[in-house]
C-alpha positions in Angstrom: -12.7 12.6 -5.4 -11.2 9.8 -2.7 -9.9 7.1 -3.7 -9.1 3.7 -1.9 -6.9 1.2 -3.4 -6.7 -2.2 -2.2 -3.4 -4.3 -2.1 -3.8 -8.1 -1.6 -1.8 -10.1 -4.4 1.9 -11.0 -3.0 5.0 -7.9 -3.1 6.7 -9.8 -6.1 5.6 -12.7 -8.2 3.0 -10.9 -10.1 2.2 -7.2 -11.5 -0.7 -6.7 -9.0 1.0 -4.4 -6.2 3.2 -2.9 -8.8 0.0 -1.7 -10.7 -1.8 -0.6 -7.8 0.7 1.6 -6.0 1.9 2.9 -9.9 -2.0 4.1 -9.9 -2.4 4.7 -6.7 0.7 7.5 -6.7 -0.2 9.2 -10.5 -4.1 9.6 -8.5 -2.6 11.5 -6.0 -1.1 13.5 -8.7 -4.0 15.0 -10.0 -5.6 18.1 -8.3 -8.3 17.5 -5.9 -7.9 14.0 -5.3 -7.4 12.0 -2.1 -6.0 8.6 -2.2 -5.6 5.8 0.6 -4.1 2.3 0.5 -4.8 -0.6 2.1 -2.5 -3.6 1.8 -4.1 -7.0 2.8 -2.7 -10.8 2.4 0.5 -11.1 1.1 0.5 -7.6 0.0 1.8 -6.2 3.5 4.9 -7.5 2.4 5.3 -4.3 -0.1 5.8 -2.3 2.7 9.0 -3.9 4.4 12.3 -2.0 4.1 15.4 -2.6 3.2 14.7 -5.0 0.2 17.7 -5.7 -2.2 16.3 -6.3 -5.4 18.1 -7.0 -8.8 19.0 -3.8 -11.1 16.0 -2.7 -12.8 13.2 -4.3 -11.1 10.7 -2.3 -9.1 11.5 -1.7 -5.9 7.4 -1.6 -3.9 9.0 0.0 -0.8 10.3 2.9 -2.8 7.0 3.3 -4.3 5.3 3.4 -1.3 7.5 6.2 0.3 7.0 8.0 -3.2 3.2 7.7 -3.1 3.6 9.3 0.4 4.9 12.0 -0.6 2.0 12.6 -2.7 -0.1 12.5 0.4 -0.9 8.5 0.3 -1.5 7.3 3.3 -1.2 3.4 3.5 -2.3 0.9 5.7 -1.3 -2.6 6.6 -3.7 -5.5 8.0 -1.8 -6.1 11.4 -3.1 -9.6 11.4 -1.7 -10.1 7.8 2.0 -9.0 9.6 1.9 -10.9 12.5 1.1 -14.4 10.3 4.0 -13.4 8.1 6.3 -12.5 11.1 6.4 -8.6 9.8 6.9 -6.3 12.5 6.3 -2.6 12.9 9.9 -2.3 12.7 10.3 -3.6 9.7 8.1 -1.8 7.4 8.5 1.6 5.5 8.4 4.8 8.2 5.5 6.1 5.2 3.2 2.9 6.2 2.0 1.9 9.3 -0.3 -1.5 11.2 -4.0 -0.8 10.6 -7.0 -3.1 11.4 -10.2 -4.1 9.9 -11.8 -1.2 11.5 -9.8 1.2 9.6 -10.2 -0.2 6.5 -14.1 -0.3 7.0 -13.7 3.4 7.8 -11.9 4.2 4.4 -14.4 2.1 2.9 -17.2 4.2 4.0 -15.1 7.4 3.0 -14.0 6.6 -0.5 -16.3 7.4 -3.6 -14.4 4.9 -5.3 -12.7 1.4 -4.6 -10.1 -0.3 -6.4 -8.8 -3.7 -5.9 -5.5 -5.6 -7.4 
């Protein structure tokens, strides 16, 4: 089964991200199934390092390096970074700038879609 998940409520603020990465990593837990993420809006801002967040909230950057090593790959809208000043720099080495065309293409590939 392949799985796309699809980020675009902001990094903190709201349960949204939080939920989608937490399902997004126990997918790619379970044999035989491929997951991708795609983080639009202010959901791109999941992926920035080097957060410093109070003891015991989630920490989205952590989750996404996590999710990687479950074989996640996620994406970011490049135009959603550039209008919040994100650069490539900034973000999580396990995430990287995508476009509408990649998305599109992970549309088409997925058996299932998810959105938070």
């Amino acid at each position: 089964m392949k799985m796309l998940v699809i980020l675009q409520g902001p990094a903190y603020g709201d349960e949204r991200a939080y939920n989608g990465l937490r399902l997004a990593g126990n997918l790619a837990k379970r044999e035989g199934v491929e997951v991708k993420v795609f983080c639009f809006g202010d959901a791109v801002g999941c992926a920035v390092a080097g957060q410093q967040l109070p003891n015991g909230y989630y920490h989205l950057g952590r989750m996404i390096t996590a999710a990687a090593r479950n074989g996640v790959e996620v994406g970011l809208c490049g135009t959603c970074m550039d209008a919040r000043g994100i650069t490539d720099a900034m973000v999580v080495a396990e995430a990287h700038r995508s476009n509408l065309d990649q998305v599109t293409d992970w549309t088409l590939w997925a058996d299932r879609t998810v959105t938070f």
